[in-house]
C-alpha positions as a Markdown table, in Angstrom:
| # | Residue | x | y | z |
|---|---|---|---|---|
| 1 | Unk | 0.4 | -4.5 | 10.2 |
| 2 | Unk | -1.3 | -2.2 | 7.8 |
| 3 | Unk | 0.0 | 1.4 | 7.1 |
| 4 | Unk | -1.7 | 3.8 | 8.7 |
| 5 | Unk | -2.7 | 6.9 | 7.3 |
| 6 | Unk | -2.4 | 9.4 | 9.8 |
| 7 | Unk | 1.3 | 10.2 | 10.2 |
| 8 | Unk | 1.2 | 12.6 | 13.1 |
| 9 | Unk | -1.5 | 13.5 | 16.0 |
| 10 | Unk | -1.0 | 16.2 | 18.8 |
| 11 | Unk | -3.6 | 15.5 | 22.0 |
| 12 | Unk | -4.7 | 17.5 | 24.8 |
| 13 | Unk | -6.4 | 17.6 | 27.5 |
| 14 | Unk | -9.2 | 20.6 | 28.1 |
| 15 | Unk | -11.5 | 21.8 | 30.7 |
| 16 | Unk | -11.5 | 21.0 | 34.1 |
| 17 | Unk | -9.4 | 17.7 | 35.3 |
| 18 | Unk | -10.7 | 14.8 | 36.1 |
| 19 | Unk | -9.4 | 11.1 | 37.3 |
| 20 | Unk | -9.2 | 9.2 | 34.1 |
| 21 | Unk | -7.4 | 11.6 | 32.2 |
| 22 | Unk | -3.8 | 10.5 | 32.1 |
| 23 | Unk | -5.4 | 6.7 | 31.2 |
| 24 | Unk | -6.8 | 8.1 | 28.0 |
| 25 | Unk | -4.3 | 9.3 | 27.0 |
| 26 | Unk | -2.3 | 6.6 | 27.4 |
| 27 | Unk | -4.6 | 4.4 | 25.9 |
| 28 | Unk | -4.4 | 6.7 | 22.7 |
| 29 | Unk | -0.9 | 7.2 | 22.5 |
| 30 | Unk | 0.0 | 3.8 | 23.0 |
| 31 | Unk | -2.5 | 2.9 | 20.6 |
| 32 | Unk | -0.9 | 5.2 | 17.8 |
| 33 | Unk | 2.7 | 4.7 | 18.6 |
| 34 | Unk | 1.8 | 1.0 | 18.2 |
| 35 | Unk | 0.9 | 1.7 | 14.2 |
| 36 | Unk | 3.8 | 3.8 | 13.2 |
| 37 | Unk | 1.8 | 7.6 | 14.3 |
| 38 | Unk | 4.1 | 9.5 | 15.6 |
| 39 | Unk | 2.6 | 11.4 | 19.0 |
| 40 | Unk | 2.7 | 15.1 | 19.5 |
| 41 | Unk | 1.5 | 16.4 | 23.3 |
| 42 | Unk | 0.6 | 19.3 | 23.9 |
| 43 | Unk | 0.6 | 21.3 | 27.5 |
| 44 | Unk | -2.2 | 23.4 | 28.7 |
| 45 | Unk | -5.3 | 22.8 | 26.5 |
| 46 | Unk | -5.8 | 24.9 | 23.9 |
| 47 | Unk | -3.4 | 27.5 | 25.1 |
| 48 | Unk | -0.4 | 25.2 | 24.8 |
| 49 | Unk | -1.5 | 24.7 | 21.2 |
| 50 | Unk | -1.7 | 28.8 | 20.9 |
| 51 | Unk | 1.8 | 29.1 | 22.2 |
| 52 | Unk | 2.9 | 26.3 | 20.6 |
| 53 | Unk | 4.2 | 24.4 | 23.9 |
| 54 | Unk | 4.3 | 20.7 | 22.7 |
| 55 | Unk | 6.7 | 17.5 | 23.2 |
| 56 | Unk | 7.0 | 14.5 | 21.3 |
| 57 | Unk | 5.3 | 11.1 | 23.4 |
| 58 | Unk | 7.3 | 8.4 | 23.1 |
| 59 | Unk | 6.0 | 4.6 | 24.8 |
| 60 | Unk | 8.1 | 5.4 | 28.1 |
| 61 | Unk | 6.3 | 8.4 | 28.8 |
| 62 | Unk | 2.9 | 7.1 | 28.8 |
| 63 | Unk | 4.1 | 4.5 | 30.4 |
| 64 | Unk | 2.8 | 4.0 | 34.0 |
| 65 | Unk | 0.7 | 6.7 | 34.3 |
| 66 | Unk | -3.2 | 4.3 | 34.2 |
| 67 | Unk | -3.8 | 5.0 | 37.8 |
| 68 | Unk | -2.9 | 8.6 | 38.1 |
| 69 | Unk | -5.2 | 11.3 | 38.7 |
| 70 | Unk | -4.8 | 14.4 | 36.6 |
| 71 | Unk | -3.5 | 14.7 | 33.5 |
| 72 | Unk | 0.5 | 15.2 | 33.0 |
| 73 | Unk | -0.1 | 17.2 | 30.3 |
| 74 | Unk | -2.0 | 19.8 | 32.1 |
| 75 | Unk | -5.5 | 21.6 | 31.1 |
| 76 | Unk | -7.0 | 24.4 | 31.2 |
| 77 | Unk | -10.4 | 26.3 | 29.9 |
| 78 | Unk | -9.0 | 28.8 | 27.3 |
| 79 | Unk | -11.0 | 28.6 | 24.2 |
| 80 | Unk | -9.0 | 29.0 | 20.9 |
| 81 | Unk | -11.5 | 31.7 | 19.7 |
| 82 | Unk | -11.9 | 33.8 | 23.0 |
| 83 | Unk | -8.1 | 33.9 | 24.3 |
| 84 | Unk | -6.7 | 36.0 | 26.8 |
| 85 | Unk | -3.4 | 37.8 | 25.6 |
| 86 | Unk | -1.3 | 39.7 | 28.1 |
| 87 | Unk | -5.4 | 41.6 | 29.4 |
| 88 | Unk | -6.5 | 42.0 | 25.5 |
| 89 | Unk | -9.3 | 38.7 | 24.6 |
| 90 | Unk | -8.5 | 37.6 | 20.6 |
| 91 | Unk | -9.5 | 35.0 | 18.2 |
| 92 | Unk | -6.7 | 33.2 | 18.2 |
| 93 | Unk | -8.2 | 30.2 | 16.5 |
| 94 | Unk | -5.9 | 30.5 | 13.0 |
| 95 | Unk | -2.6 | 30.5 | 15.3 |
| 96 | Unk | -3.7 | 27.6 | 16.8 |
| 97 | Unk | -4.7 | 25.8 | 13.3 |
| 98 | Unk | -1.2 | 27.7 | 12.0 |
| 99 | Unk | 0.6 | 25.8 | 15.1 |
| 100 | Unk | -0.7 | 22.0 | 14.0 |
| 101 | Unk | 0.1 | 22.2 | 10.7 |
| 102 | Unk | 3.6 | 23.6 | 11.9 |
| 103 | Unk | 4.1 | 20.5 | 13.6 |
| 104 | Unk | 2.7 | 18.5 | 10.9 |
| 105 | Unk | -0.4 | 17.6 | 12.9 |
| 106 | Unk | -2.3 | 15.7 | 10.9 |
| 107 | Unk | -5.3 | 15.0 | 13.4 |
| 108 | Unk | -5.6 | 16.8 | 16.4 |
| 109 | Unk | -7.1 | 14.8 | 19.6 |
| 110 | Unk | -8.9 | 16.7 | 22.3 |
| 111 | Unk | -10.0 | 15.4 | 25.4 |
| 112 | Unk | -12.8 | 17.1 | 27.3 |
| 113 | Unk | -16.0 | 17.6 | 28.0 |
| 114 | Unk | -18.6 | 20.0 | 26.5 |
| 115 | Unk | -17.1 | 22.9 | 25.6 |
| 116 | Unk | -14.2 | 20.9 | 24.4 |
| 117 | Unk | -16.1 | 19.2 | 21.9 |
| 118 | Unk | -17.5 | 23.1 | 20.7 |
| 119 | Unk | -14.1 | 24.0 | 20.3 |
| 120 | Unk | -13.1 | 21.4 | 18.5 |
| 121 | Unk | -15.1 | 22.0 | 16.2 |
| 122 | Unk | -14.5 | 25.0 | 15.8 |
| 123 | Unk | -10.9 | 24.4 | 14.3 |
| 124 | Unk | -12.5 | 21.6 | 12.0 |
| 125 | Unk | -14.5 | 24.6 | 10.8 |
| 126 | Unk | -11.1 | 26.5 | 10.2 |
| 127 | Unk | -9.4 | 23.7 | 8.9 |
| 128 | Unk | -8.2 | 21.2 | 11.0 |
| 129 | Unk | -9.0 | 17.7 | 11.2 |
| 130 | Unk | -10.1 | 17.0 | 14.9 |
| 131 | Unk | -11.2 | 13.4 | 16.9 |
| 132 | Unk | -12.6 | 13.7 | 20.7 |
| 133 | Unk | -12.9 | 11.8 | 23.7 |
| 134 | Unk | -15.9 | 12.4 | 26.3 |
| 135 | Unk | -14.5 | 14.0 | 30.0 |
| 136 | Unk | -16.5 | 15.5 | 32.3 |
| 137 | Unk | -17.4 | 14.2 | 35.7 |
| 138 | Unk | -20.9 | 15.6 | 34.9 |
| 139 | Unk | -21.7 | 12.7 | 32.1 |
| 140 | Unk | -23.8 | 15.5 | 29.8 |
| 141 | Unk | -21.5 | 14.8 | 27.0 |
| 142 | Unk | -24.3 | 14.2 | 24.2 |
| 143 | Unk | -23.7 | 10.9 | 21.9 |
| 144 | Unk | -22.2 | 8.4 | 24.8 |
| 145 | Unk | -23.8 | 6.3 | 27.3 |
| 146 | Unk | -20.9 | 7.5 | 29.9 |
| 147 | Unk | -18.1 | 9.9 | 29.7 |
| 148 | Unk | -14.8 | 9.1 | 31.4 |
| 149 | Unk | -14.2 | 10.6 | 35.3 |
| 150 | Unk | -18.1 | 10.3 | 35.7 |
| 151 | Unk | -18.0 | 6.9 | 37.7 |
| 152 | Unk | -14.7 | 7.6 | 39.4 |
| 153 | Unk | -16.4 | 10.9 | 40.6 |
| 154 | Unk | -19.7 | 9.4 | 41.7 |
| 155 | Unk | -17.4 | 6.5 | 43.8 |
| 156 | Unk | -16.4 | 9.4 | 45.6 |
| 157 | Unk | -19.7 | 11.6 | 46.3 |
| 158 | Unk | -20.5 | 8.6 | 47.4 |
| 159 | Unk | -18.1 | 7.7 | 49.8 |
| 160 | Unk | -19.1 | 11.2 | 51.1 |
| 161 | Unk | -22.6 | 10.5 | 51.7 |
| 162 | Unk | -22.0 | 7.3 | 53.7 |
| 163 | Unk | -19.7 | 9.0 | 55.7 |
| 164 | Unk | -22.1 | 11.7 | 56.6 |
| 165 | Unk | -24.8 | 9.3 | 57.8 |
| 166 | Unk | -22.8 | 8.2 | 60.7 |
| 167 | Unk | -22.8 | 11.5 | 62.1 |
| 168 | Unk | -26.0 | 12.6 | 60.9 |
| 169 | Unk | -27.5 | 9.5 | 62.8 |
| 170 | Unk | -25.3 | 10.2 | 65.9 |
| 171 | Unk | -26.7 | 13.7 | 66.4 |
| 172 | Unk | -30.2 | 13.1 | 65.1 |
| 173 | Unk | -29.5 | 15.8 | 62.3 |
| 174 | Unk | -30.4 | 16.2 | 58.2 |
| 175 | Unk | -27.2 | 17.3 | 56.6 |
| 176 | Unk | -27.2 | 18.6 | 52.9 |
| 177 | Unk | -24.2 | 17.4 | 50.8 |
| 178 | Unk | -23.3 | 19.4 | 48.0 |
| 179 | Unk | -22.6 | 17.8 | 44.7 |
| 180 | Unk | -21.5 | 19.2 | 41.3 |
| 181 | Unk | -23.0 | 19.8 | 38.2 |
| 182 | Unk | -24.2 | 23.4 | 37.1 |
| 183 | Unk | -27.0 | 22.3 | 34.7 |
| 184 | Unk | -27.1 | 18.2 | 34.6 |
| 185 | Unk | -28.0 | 16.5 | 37.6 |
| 186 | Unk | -26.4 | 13.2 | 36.8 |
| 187 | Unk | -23.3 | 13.0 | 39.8 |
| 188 | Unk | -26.0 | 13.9 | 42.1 |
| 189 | Unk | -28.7 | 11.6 | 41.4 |
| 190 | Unk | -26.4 | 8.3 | 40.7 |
| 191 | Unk | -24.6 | 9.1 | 43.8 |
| 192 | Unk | -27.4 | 9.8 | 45.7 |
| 193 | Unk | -29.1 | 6.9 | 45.2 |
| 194 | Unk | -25.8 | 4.8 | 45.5 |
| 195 | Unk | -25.2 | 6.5 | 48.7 |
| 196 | Unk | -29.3 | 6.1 | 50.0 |
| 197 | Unk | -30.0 | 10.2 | 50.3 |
| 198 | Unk | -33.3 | 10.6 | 51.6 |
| 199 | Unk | -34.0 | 13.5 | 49.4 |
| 200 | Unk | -32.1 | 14.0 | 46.0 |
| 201 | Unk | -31.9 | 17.4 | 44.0 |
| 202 | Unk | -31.3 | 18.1 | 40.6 |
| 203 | Unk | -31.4 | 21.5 | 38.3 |
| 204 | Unk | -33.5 | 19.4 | 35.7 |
| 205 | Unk | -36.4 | 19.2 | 38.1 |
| 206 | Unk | -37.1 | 22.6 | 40.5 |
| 207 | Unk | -37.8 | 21.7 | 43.9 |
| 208 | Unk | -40.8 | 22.8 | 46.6 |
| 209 | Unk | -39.4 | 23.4 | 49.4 |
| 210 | Unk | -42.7 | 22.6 | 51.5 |
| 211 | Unk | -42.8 | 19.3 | 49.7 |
| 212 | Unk | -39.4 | 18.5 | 50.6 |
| 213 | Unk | -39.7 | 19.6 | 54.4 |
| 214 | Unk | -43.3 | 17.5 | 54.2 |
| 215 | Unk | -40.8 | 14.6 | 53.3 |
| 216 | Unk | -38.5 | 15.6 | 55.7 |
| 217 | Unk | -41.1 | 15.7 | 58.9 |
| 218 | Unk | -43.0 | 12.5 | 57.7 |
| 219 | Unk | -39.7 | 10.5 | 58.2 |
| 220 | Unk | -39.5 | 12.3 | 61.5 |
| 221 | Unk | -42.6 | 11.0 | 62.4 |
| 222 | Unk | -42.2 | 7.0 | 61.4 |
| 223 | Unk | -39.0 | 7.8 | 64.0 |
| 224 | Unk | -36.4 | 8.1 | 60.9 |
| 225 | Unk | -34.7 | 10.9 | 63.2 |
| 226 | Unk | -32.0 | 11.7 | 60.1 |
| 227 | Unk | -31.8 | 12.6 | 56.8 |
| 228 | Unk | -29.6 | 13.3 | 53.6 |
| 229 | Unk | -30.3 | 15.3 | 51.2 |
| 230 | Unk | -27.9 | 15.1 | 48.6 |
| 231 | Unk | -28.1 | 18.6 | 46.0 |
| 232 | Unk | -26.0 | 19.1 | 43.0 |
| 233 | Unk | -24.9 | 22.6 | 42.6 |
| 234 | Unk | -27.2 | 23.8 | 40.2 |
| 235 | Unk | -30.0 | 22.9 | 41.6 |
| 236 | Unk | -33.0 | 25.4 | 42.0 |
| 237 | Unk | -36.5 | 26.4 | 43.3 |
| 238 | Unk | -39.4 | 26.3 | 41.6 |
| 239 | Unk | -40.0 | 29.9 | 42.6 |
| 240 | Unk | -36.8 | 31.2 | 41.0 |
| 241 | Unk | -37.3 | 29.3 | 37.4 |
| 242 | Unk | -40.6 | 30.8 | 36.1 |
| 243 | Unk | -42.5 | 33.7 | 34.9 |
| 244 | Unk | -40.0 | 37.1 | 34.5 |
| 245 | Unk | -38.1 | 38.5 | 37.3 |
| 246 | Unk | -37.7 | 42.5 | 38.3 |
| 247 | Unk | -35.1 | 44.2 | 39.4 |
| 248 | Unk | -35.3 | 43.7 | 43.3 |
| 249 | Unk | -35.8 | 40.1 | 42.2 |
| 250 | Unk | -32.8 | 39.6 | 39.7 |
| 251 | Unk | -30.2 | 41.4 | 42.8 |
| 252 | Unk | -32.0 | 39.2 | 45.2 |
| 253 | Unk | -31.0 | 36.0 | 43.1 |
| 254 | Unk | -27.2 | 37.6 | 42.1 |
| 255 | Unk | -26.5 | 37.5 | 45.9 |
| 256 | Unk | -27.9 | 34.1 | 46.4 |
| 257 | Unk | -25.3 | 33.2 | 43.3 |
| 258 | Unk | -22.7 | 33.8 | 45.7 |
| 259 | Unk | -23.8 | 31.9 | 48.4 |
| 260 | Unk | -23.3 | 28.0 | 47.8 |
| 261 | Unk | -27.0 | 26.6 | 47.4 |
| 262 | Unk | -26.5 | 23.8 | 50.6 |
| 263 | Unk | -25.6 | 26.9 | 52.9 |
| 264 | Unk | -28.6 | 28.1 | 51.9 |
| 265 | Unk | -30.8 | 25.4 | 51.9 |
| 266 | Unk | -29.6 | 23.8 | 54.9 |
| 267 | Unk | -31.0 | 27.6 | 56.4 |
| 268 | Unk | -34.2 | 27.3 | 55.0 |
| 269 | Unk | -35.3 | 24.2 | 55.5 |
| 270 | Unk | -33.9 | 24.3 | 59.4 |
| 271 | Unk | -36.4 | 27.7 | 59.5 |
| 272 | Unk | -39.4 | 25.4 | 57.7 |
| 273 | Unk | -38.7 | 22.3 | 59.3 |
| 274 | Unk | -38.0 | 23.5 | 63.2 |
| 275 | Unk | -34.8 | 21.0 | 62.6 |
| 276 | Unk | -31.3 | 20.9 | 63.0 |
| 277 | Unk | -29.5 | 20.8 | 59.9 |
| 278 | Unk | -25.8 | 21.1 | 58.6 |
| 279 | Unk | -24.6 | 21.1 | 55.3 |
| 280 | Unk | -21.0 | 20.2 | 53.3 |
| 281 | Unk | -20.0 | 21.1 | 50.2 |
| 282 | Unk | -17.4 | 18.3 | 48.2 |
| 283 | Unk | -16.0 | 21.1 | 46.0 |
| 284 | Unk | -13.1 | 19.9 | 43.5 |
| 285 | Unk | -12.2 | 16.5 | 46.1 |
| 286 | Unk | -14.7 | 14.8 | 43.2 |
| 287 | Unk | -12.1 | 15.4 | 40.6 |
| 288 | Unk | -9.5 | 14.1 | 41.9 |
| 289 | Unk | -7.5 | 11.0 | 42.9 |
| 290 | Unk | -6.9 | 7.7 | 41.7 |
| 291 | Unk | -9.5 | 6.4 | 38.7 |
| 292 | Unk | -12.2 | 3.7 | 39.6 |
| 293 | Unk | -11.1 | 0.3 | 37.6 |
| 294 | Unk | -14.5 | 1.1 | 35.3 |
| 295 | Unk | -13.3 | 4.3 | 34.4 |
| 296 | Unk | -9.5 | 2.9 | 34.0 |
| 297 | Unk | -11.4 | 0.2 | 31.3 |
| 298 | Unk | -13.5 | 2.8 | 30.0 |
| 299 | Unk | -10.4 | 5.2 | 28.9 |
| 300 | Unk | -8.6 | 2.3 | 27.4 |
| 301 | Unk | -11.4 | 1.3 | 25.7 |
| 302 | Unk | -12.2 | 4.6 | 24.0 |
| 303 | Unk | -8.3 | 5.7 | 23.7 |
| 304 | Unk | -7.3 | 2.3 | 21.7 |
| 305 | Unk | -10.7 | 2.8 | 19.6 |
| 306 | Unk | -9.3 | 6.2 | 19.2 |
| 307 | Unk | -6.2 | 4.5 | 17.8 |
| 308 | Unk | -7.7 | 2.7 | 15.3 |
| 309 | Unk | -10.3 | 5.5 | 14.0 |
| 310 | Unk | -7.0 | 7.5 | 13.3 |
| 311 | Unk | -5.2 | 4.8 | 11.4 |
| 312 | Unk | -8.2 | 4.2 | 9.5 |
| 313 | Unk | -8.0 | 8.1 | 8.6 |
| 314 | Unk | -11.6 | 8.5 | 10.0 |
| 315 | Unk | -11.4 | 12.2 | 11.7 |
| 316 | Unk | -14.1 | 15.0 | 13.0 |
| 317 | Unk | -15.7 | 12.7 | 15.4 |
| 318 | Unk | -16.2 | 12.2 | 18.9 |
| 319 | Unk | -15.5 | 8.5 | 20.5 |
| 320 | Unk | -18.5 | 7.4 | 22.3 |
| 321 | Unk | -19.8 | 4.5 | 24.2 |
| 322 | Unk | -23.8 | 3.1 | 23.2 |
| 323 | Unk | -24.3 | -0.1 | 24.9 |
| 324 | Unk | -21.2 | -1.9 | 25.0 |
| 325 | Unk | -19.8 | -1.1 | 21.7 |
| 326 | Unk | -17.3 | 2.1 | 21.5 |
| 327 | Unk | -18.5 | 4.1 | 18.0 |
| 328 | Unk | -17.4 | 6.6 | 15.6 |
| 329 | Unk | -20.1 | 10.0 | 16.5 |
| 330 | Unk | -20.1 | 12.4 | 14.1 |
| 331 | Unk | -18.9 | 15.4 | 16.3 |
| 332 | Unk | -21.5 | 17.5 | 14.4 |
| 333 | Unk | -24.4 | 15.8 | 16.3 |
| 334 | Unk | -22.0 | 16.4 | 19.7 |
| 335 | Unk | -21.1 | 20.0 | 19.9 |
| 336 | Unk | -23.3 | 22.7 | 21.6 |
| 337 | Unk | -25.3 | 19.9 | 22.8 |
| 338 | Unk | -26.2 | 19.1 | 26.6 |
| 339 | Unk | -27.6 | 15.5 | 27.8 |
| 340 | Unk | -29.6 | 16.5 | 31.0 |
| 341 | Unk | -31.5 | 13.9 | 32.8 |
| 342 | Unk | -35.2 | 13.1 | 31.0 |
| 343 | Unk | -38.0 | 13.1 | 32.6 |
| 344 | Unk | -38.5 | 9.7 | 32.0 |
| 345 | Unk | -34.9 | 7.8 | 32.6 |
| 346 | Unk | -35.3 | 4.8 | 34.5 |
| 347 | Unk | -32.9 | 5.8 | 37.3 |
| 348 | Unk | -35.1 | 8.6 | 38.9 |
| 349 | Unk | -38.3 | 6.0 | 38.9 |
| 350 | Unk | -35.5 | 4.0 | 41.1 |
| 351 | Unk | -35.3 | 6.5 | 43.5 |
| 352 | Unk | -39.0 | 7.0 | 43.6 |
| 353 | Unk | -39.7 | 3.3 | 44.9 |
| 354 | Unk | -37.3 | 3.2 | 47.5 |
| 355 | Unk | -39.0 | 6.6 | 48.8 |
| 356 | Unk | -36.4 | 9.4 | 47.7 |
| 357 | Unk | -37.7 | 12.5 | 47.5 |
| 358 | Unk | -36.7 | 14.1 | 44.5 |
| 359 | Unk | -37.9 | 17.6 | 45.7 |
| 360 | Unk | -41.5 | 17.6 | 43.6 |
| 361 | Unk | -43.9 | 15.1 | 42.6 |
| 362 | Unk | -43.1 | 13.2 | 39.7 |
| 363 | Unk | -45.6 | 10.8 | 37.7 |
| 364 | Unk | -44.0 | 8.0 | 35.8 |
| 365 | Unk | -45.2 | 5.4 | 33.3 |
């Protein structure tokens, strides 16, 4: 076995949780302990690193933990540069740079989604050599295929969705199912058509409500007499995302923030449709439990790459999957970006010919 020339990494876990989590983790740390890298964890996310709450890994503590949910290490959303201290916010990104070389951190691995990979780099830009894995049940990481928790999430909206047509064809009703994802409607639209929604909404393509309820009443009327309509959270009208809003307008939309958007749908298209409608709303059940076996491969796969970019020395990148092969990104071409759904991907044409309404008329090639 060669020597590998990074002595020392600390990892953490960042964001919101997701299943997959501990099994990257492992797949990192056993990875590196394997080469002679000693493996620093770190609790909390970035604020663990702040405070400088770390323990050393050792084989038997990653050990065992490929099918948890969660992440032992804990996580949270604190960003290095916008802390909360005791009520006062501070830029607390030079303690936490001060904290790694403390511990003789020679690469510092973060696990998360978007804003993880921002922060990141935000201590490479201060000084510390960083590597990052893709998390986020919302798979709008920019430079992978897939990020980690996506598919065990989507298993799960799934599940959901063929749950609710048993009782949605018992009482004859169209029940909205509420999916995450604020601003990419990927969850949604792969669960949706996994799960056979009849109409499918996503916040990269604004909806017409009279198109949708046209959809709606036509499946009434070839004696489809229910319907699912699966929405991710961010989803909105076409009405509410053009030309510029007054003030009657603007407090109008602030209130509707606050009421989940399949409460409100479910409302309004009962009123258009003159039918009976209920809705549900998954909330945080997608980011839990036990990872899908892709996602347990998937973690492994980018953990033990991990492992080898570090003894290699290669740092300030961002493992990512294109194709079947797991690659080096430069995390430069990853951070502050967002990968909606285009316009053109192959999986809303899918939808289109097995008549899902995807809440407006789209043309495709």
């Amino acid at each position: 076995m060669s020597e590998t020339k990074t002595k020392t990494i600390g990892i953490l876990t960042s964001g919101g949780d997701c299943p997959g989590l501990n099994a990257a983790i492992r797949g990192v740390a056993k990875a590196a302990l394997s080469q002679g890298t000693k493996v620093i964890g770190i609790q909390d996310g970035f604020r663990g690193l702040v405070e400088n709450r770390v323990m050393a890994l050792e084989d038997k503590d990653v050990s065992g933990i490929l099918t948890h949910g969660g992440t032992f290490l804990g996580s949270s959303r604190d960003k290095p540069h916008k802390m909360d201290m005791g009520g006062t916010v501070m830029d607390m990104t030079d303690v936490a740079v001060a904290n790694a070389q403390k511990n003789l951190i020679d690469c510092l691995v973060c696990l998360g989604g978007n804003g993880t990979q921002k922060n990141a780099m935000r201590l490479h830009e201060a000084g510390l050599d960083v590597l990052t894995l893709p998390k986020t049940i919302d798979n709008d990481v920019a430079g992978t295929d897939i990020t980690f928790g996506f598919d065990s999430s989507m298993a799960i909206a799934t599940e959901a969705i063929d749950r609710l047509h048993t009782t949605a064809s018992s009482h004859h009703r169209a029940i909205v199912c509420e999916i995450m994802g604020h601003k990419a409607g990927w969850l949604a639209l792969g669960a949706g058509i996994a799960g056979g929604a009849d109409v499918i909404l996503l916040p990269e393509i604004p909806y017409d409500l009279d198109y949708m309820v046209e959809h709606l009443l036509a499946r009434r009327h070839h004696n489809k007499r229910f319907s699912i309509i699966a929405v991710a959270e961010g989803s909105r009208p076409k009405d509410r995302n053009t030309g510029k809003k007054n003030a009657s307008k603007k407090k109008e939309e602030a209130s509707l923030i606050e009421e989940p958007i399949a409460s409100r749908l479910a409302r309004e298209i009962q009123q258009a449709a003159g039918i009976e409608v209920r809705f549900t709303s998954l909330g945080h059940v997608q980011r839990g439990g036990t990872p899908t076996a892709t996602d347990r491969l998937l973690c492994t796969r980018m953990g033990t790459k991990a492992g080898e970019l570090l003894a290699d020395g290669v740092y300030n990148v961002m493992v990512g999957l294109r194709g079947d092969v797991c690659e080096a990104i430069p995390l430069a071409e990853v951070a502050g970006r967002t990968k909606l759904v285009p316009m053109d991907h192959r999986w809303l044409k899918t939808a289109t010919l097995v008549d899902t309404c995807l809440g407006d008329k789209l043309s495709f090639q």
